[in-house]
C-alpha atoms as an extended CHARMM CRD file, in Angstrom:
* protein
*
       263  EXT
         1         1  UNK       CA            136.3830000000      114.5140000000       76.4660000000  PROA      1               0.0000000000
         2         2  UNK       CA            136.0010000000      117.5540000000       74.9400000000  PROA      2               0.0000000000
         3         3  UNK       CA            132.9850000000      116.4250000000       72.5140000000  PROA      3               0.0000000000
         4         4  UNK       CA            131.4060000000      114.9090000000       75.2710000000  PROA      4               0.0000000000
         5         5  UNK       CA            131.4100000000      118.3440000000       77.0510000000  PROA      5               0.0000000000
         6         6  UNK       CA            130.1400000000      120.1230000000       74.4830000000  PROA      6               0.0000000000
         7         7  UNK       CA            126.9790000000      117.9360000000       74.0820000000  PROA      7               0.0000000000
         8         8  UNK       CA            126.4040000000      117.8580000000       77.9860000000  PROA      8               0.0000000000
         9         9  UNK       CA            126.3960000000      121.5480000000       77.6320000000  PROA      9               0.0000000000
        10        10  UNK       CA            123.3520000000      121.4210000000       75.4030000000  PROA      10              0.0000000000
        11        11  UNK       CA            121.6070000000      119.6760000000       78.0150000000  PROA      11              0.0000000000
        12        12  UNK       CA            118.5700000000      121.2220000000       80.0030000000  PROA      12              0.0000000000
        13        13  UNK       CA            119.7030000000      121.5320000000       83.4260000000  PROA      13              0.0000000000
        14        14  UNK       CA            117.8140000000      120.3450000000       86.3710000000  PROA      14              0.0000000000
        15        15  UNK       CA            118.6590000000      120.0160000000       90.4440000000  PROA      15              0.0000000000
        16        16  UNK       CA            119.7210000000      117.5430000000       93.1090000000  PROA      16              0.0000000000
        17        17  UNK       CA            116.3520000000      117.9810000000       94.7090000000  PROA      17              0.0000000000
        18        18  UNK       CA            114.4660000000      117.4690000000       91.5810000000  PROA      18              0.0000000000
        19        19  UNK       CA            116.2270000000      114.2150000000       90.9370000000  PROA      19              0.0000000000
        20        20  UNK       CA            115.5680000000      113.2800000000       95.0370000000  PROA      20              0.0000000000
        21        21  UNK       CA            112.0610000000      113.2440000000       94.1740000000  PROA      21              0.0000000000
        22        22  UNK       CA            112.7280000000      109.9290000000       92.0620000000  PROA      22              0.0000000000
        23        23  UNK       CA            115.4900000000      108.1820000000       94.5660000000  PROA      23              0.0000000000
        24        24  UNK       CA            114.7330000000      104.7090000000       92.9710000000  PROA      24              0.0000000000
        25        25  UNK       CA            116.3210000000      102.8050000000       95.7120000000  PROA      25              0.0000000000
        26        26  UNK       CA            114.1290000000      100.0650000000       94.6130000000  PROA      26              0.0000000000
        27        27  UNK       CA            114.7290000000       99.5520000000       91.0450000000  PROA      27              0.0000000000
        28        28  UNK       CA            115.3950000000       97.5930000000       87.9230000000  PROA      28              0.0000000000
        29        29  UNK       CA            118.7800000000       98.1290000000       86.6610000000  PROA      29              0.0000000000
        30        30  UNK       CA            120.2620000000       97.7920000000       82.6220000000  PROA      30              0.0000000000
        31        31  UNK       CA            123.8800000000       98.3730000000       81.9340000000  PROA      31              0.0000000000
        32        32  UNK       CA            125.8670000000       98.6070000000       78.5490000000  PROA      32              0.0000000000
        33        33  UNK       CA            129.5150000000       99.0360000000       77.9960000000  PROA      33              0.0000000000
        34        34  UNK       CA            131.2580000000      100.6030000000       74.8450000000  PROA      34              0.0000000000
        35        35  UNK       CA            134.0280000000      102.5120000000       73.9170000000  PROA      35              0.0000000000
        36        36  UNK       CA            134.0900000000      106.5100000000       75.2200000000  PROA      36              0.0000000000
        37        37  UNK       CA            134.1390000000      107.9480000000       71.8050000000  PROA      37              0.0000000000
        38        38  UNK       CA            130.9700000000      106.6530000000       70.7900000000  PROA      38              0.0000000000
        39        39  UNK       CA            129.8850000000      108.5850000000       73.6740000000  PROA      39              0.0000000000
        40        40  UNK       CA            129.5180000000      111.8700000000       71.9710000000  PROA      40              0.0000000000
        41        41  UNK       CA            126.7710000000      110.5110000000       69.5650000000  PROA      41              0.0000000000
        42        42  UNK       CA            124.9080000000      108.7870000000       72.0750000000  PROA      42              0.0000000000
        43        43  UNK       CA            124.5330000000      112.2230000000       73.8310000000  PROA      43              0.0000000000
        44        44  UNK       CA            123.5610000000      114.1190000000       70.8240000000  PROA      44              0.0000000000
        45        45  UNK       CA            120.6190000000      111.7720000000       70.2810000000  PROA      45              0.0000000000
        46        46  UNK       CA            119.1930000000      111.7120000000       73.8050000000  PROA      46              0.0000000000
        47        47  UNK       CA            119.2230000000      115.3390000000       74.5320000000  PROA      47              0.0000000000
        48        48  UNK       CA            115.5810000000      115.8060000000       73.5060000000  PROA      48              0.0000000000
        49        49  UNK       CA            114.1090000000      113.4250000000       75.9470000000  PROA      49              0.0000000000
        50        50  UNK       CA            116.6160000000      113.9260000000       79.1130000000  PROA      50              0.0000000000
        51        51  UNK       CA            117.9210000000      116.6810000000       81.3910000000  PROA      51              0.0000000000
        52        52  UNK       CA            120.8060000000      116.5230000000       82.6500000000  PROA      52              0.0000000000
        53        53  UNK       CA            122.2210000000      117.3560000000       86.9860000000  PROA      53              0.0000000000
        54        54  UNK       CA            123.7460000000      120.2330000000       87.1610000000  PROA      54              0.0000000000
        55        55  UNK       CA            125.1600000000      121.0750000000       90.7070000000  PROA      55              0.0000000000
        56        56  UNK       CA            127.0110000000      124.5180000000       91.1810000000  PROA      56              0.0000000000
        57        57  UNK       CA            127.3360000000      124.6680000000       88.1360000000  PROA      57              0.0000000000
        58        58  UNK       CA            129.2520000000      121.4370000000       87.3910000000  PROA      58              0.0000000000
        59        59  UNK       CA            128.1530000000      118.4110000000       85.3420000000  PROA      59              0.0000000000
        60        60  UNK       CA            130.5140000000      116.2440000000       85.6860000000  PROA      60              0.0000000000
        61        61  UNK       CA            130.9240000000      114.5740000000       89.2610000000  PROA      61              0.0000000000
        62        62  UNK       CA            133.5900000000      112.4430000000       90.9500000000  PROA      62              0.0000000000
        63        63  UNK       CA            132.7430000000      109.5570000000       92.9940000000  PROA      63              0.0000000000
        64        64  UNK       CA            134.7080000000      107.4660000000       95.2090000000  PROA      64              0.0000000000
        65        65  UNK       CA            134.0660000000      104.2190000000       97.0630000000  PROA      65              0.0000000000
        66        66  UNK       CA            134.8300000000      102.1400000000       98.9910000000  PROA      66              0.0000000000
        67        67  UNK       CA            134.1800000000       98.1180000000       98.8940000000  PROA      67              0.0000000000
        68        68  UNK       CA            133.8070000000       95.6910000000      102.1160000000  PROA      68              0.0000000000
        69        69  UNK       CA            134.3780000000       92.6190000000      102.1810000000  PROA      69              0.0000000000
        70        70  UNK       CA            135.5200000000       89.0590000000      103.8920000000  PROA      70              0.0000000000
        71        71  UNK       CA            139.2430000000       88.2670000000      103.7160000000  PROA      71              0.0000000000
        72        72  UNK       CA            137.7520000000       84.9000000000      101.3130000000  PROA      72              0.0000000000
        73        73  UNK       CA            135.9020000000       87.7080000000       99.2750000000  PROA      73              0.0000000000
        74        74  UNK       CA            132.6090000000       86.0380000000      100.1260000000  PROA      74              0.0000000000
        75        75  UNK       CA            130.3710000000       88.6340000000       98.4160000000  PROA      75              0.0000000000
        76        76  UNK       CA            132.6780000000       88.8760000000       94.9470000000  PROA      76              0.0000000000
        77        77  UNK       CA            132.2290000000       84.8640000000       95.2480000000  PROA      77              0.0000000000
        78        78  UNK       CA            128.3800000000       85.1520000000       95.3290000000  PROA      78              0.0000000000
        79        79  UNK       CA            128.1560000000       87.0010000000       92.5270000000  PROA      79              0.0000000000
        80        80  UNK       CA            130.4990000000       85.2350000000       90.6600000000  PROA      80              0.0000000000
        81        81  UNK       CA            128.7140000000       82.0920000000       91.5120000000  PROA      81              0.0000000000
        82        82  UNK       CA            125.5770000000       83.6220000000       90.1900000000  PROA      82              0.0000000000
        83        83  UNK       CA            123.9230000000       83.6900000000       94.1000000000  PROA      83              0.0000000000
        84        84  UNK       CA            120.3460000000       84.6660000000       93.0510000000  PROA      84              0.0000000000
        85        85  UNK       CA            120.2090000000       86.9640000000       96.6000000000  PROA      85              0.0000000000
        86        86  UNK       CA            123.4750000000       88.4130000000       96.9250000000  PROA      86              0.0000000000
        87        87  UNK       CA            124.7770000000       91.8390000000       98.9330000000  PROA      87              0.0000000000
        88        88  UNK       CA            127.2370000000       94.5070000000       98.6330000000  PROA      88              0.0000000000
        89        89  UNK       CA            128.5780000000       96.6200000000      101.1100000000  PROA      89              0.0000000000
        90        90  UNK       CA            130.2410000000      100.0770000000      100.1190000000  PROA      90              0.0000000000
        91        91  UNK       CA            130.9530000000      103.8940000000      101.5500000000  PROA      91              0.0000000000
        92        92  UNK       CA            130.0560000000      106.5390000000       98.5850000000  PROA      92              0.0000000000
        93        93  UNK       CA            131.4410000000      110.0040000000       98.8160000000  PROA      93              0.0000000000
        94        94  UNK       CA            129.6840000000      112.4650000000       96.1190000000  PROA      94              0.0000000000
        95        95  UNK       CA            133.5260000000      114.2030000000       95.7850000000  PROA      95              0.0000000000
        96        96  UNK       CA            132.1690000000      117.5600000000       94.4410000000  PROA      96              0.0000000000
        97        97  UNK       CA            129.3050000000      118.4040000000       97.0170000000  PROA      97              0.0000000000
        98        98  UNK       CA            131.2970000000      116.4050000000       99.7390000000  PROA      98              0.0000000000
        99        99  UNK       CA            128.3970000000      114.1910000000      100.4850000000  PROA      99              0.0000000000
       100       100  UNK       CA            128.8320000000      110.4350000000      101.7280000000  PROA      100             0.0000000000
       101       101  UNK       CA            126.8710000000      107.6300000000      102.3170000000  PROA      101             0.0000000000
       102       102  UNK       CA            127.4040000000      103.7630000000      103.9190000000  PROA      102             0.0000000000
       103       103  UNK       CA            125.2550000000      101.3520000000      101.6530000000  PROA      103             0.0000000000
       104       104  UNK       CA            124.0780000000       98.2830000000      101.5340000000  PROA      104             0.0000000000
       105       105  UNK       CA            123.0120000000       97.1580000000       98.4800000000  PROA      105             0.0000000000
       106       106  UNK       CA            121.2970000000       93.6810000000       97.6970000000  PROA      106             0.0000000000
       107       107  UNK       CA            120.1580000000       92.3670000000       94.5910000000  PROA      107             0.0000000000
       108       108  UNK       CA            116.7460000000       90.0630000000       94.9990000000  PROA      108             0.0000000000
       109       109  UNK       CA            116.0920000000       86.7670000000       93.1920000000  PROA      109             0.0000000000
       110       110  UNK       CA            113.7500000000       88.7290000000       90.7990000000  PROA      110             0.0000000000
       111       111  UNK       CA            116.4460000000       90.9680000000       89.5380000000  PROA      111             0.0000000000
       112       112  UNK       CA            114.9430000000       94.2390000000       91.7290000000  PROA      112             0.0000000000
       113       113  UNK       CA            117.7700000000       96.4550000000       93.3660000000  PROA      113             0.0000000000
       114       114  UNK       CA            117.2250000000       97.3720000000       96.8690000000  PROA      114             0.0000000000
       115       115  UNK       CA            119.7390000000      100.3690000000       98.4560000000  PROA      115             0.0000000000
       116       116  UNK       CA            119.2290000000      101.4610000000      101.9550000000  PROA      116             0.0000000000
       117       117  UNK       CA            122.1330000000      103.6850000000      103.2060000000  PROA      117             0.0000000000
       118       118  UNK       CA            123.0990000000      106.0610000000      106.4300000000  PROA      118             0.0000000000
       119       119  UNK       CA            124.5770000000      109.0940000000      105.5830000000  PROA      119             0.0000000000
       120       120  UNK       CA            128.1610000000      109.2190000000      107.7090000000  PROA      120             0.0000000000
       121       121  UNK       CA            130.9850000000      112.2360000000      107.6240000000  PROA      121             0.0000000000
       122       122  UNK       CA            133.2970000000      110.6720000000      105.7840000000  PROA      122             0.0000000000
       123       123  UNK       CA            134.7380000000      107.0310000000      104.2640000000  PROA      123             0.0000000000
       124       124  UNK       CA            135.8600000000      105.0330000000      106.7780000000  PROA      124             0.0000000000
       125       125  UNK       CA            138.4580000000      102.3190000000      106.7410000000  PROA      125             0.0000000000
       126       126  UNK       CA            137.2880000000      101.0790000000      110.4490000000  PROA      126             0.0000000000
       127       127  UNK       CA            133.5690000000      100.7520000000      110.8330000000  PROA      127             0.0000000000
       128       128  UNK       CA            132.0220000000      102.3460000000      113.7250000000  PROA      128             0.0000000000
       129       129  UNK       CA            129.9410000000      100.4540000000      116.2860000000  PROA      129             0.0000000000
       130       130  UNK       CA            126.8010000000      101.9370000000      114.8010000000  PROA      130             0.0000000000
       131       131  UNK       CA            127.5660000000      100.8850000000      111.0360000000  PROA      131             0.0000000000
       132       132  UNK       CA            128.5810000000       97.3100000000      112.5910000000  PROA      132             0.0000000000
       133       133  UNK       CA            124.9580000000       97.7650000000      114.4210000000  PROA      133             0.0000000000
       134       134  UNK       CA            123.6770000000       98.2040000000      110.8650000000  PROA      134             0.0000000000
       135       135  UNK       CA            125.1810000000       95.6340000000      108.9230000000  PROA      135             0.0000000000
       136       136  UNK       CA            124.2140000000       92.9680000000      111.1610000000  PROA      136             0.0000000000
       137       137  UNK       CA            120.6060000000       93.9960000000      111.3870000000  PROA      137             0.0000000000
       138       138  UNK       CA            120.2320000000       94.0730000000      107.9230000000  PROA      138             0.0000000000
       139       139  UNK       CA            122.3040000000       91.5420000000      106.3020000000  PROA      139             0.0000000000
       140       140  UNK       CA            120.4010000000       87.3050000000      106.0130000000  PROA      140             0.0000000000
       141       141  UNK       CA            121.4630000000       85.6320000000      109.0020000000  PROA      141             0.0000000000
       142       142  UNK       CA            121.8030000000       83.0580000000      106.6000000000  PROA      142             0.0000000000
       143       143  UNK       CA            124.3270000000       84.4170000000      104.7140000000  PROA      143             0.0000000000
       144       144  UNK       CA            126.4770000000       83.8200000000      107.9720000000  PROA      144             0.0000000000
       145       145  UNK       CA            128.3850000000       86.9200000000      107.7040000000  PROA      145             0.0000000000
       146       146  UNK       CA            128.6570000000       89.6270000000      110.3150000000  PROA      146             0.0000000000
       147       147  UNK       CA            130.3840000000       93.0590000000      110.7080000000  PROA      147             0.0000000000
       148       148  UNK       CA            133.3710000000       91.9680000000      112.4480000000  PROA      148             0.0000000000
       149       149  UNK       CA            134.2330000000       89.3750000000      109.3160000000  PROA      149             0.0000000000
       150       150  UNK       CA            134.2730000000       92.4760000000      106.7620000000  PROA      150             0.0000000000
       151       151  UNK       CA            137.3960000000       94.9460000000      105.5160000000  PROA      151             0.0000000000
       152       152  UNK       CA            138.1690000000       97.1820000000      102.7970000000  PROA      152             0.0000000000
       153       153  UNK       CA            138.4000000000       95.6280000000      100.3140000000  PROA      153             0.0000000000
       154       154  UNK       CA            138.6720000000       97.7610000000       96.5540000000  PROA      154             0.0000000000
       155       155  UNK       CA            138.6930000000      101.2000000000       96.1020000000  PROA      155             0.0000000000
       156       156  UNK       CA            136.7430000000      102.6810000000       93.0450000000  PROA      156             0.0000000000
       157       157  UNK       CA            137.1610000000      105.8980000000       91.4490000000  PROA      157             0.0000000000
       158       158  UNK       CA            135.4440000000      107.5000000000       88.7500000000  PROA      158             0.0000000000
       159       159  UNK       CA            133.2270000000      110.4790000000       87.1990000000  PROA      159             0.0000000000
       160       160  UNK       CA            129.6480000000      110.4470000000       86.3550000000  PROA      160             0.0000000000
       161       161  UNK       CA            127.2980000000      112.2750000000       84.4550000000  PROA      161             0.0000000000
       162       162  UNK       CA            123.4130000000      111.7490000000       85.7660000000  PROA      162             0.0000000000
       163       163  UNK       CA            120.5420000000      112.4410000000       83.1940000000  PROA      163             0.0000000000
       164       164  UNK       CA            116.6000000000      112.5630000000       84.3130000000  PROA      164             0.0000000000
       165       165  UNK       CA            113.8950000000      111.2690000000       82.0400000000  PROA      165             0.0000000000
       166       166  UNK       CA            111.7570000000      114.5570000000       81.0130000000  PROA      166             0.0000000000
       167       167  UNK       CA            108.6810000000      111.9470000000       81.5300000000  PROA      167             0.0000000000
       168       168  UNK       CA            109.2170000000      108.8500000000       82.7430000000  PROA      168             0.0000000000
       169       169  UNK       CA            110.7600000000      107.4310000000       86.2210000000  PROA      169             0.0000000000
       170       170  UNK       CA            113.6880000000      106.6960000000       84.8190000000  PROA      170             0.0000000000
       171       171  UNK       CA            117.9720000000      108.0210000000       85.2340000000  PROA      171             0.0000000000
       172       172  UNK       CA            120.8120000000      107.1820000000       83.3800000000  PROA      172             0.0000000000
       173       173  UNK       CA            124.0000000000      107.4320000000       85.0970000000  PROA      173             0.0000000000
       174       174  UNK       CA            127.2040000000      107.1440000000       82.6220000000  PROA      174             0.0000000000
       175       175  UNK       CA            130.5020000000      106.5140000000       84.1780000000  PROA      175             0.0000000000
       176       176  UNK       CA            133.7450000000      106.9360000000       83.0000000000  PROA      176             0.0000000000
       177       177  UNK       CA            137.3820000000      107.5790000000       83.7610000000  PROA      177             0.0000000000
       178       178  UNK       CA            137.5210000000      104.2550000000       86.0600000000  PROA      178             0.0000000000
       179       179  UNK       CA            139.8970000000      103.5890000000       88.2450000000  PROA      179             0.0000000000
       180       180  UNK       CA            140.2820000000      100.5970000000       90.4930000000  PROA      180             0.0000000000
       181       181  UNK       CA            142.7560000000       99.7300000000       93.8770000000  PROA      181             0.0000000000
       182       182  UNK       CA            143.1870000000       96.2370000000       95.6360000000  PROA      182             0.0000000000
       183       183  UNK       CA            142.7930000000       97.2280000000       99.1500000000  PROA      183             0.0000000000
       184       184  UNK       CA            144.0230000000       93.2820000000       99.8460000000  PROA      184             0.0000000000
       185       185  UNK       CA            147.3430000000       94.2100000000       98.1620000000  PROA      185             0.0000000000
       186       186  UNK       CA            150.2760000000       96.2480000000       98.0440000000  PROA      186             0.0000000000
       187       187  UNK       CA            151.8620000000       94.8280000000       95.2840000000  PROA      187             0.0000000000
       188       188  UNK       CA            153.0310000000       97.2310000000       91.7850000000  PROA      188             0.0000000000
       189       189  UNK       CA            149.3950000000       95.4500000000       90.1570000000  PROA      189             0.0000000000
       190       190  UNK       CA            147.3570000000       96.6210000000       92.3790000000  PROA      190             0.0000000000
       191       191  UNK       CA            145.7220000000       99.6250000000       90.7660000000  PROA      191             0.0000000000
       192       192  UNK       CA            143.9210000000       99.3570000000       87.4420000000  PROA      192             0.0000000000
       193       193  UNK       CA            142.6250000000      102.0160000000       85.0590000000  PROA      193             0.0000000000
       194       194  UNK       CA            139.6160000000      102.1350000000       82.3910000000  PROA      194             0.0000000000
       195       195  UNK       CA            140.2510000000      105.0540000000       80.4770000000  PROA      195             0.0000000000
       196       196  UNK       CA            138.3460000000      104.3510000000       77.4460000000  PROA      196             0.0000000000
       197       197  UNK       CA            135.3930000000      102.4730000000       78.7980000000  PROA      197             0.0000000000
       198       198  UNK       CA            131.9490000000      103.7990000000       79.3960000000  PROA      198             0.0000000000
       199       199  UNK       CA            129.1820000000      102.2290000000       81.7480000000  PROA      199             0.0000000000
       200       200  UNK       CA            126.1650000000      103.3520000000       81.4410000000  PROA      200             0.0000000000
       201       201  UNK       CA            123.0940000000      102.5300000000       83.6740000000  PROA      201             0.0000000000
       202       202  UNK       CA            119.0050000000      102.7610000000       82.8070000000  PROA      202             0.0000000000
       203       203  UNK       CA            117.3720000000      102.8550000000       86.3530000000  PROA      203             0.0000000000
       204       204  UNK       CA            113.5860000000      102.3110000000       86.3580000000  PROA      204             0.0000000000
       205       205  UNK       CA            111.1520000000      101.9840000000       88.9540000000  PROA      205             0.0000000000
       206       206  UNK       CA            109.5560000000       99.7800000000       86.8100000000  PROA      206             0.0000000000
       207       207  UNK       CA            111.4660000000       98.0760000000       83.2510000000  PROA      207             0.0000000000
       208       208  UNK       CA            110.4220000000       99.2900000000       80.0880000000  PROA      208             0.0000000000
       209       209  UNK       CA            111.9570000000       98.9140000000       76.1560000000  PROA      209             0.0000000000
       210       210  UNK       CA            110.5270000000      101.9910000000       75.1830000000  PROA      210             0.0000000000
       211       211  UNK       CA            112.6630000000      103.9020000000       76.7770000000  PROA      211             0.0000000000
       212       212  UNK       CA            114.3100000000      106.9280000000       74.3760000000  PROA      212             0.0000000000
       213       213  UNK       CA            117.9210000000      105.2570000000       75.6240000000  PROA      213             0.0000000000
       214       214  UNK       CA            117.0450000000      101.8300000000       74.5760000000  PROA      214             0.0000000000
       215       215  UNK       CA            115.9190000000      102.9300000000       71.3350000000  PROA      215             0.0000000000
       216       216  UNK       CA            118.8020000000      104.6900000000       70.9180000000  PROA      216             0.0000000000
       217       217  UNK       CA            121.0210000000      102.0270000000       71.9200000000  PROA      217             0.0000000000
       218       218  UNK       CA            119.9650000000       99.5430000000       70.1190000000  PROA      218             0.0000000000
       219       219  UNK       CA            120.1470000000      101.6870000000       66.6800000000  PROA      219             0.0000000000
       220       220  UNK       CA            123.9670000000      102.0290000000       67.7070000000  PROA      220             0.0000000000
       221       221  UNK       CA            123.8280000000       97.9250000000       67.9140000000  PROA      221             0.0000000000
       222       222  UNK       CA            125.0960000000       98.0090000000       71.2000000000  PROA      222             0.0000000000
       223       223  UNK       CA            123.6520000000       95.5800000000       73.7060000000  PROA      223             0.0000000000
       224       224  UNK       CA            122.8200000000       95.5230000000       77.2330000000  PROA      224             0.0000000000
       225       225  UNK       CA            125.9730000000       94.1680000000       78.9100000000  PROA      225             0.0000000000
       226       226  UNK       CA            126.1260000000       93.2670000000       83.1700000000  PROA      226             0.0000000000
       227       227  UNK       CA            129.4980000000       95.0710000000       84.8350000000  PROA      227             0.0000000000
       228       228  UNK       CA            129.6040000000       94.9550000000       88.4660000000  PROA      228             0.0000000000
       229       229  UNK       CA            132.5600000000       97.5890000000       89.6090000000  PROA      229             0.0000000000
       230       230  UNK       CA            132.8560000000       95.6580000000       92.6060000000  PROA      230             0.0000000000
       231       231  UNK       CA            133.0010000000       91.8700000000       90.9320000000  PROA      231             0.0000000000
       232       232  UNK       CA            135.0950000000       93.2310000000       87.8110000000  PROA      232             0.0000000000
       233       233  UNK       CA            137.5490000000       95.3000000000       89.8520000000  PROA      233             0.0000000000
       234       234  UNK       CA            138.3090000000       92.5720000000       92.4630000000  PROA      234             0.0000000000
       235       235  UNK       CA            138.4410000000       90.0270000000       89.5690000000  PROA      235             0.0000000000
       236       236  UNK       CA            141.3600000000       92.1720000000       87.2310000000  PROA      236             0.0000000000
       237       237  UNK       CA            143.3860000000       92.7560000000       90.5070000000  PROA      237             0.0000000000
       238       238  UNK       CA            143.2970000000       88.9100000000       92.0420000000  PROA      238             0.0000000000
       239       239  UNK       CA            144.1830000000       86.9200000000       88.9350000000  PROA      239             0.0000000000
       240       240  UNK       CA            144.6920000000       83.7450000000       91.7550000000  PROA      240             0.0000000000
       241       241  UNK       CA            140.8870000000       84.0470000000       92.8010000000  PROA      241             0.0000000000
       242       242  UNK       CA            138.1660000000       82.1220000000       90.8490000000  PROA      242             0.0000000000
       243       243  UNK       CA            137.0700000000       84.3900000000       87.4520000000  PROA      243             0.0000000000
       244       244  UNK       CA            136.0400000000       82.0610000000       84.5920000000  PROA      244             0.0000000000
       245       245  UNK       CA            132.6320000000       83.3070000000       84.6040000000  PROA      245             0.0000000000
       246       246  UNK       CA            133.9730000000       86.7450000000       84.3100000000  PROA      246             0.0000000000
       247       247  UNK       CA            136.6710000000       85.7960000000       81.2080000000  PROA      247             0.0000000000
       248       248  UNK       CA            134.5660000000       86.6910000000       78.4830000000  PROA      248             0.0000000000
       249       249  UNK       CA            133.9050000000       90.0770000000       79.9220000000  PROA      249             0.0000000000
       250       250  UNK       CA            137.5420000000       90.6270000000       81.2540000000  PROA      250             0.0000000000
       251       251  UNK       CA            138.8570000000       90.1780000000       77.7370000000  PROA      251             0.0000000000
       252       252  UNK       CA            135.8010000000       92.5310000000       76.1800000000  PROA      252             0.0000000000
       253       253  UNK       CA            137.1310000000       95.0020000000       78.4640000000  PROA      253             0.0000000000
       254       254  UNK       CA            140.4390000000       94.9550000000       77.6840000000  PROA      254             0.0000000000
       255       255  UNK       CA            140.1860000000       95.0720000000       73.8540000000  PROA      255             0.0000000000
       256       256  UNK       CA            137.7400000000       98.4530000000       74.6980000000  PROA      256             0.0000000000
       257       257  UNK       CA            140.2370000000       99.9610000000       77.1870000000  PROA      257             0.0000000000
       258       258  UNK       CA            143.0010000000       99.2650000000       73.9780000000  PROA      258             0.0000000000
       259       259  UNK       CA            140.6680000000      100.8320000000       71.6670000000  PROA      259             0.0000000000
       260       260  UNK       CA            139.5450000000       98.1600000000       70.0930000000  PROA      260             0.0000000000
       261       261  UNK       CA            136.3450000000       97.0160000000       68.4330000000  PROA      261             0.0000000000
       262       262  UNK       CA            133.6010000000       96.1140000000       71.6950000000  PROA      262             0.0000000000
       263       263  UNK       CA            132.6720000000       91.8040000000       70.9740000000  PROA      263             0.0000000000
């Protein structure tokens, strides 16, 4: 960690209200996955073309949230079944600047990201009447699920570290430190933690391969790589639930949290 701190620190620093001025709650997402201490490098390369969010002096942020979902996991299953229109439902609390948010987050048949989110006091475990109000408003009747079908259902914890594009519409979020709980369960394997995996995340409002970090990615031969938190969480802590499309990736991930070589 201590390599990646000193390259962050070389970073030009820029605010929270700067990067509000680019929300991109309508986006295309690209994620890759690798092993943390190629992290360092990655870093070093980018610094020309990126700044970096600096709040109160920090860098490094901590993020928890908290998953909904049907006691049948319906939303993990429509991902997992490769639903072309498919929803999650989360509370995010920015840990450092005490900030938190209810989302709903859908992913369209054309691979755009859509976010719309209330901001609330805290992370809630029951749902108020007015986030119930919300959820049924805006999720597909046909999806046939309401607010009163929904529960915790996986905790995430991590930290992040947000760079801005000096240019271009376009952040890069990099996660790491990952830690998952089975709300569903109180059994001893119900926690799970990443140490040595990185997720990174291109946002655009619009997708582009000449992005500086796809250039610089692909020099390091590493390629872009889908990891839902949600999906990948629920499917390491409910080894009875449906998860051979996710087998390939569960085993990647493994063999990177044990240090291994990334395949």
């Amino acid at each position: 960690m201590k390599k990646i701190i000193n390259e962050i620190n070389n970073y030009t620093p820029v605010t929270l209200e700067k990067i509000n001025e680019w929300k991109l709650l309508k986006r295309f997402d690209t994620k890759f996955t690798f092993e943390k201490n190629k992290l360092a490098p990655l870093l070093k390369v980018l610094s020309p073309y990126y700044n970096i969010l600096e709040i109160n002096n920090e860098r490094v942020f901590q993020y928890e949230t908290l998953y909904y979902d049907t006691d049948d996991l319906s939303f993990y299953h429509h991902h997992h079944n490769k639903k072309l229109s498919r929803f999650k439902i989360r509370f995010r609390e920015y840990t450092n600047t005490g900030l938190c948010f209810f989302e709903i987050k859908s992913k369209s048949n054309t691979g755009k990201t859509v976010k719309i989110r209330k901001k609330t006091d805290k992370i809630m475990s029951e749902l108020s009447k007015n986030l119930n109000n919300y959820i049924d408003k805006n999720i597909p009747d046909e999806l046939n699920i309401k607010s009163k079908d929904i529960s915790p259902s996986l905790w995430t914890i991590f930290t992040r570290i947000t760079l801005v594009n000096k240019v271009d519409k376009e952040r890069l979020t990099i996660d790491l430190n990952l830690n998952f709980k089975n709300c569903k369960s109180n059994k001893k394997n119900s926690m799970k933690a990443l140490d040595n995996l990185i997720i990174v995340e291109l946002k655009q409002g619009r997708l582009s391969l000449e992005s500086p970090f796809f250039k610089a990615i692909r020099e390091k031969g590493i390629q872009p790589s889908s990891f839902s938190k949600y999906s990948i969480g629920t499917a390491m802590l409910n080894t009875k639930i449906k998860r051979n499309r996710f087998k390939k990736k569960l085993i990647a991930i493994d063999k990177i949290n044990k240090g291994g070589v990334y395949a």
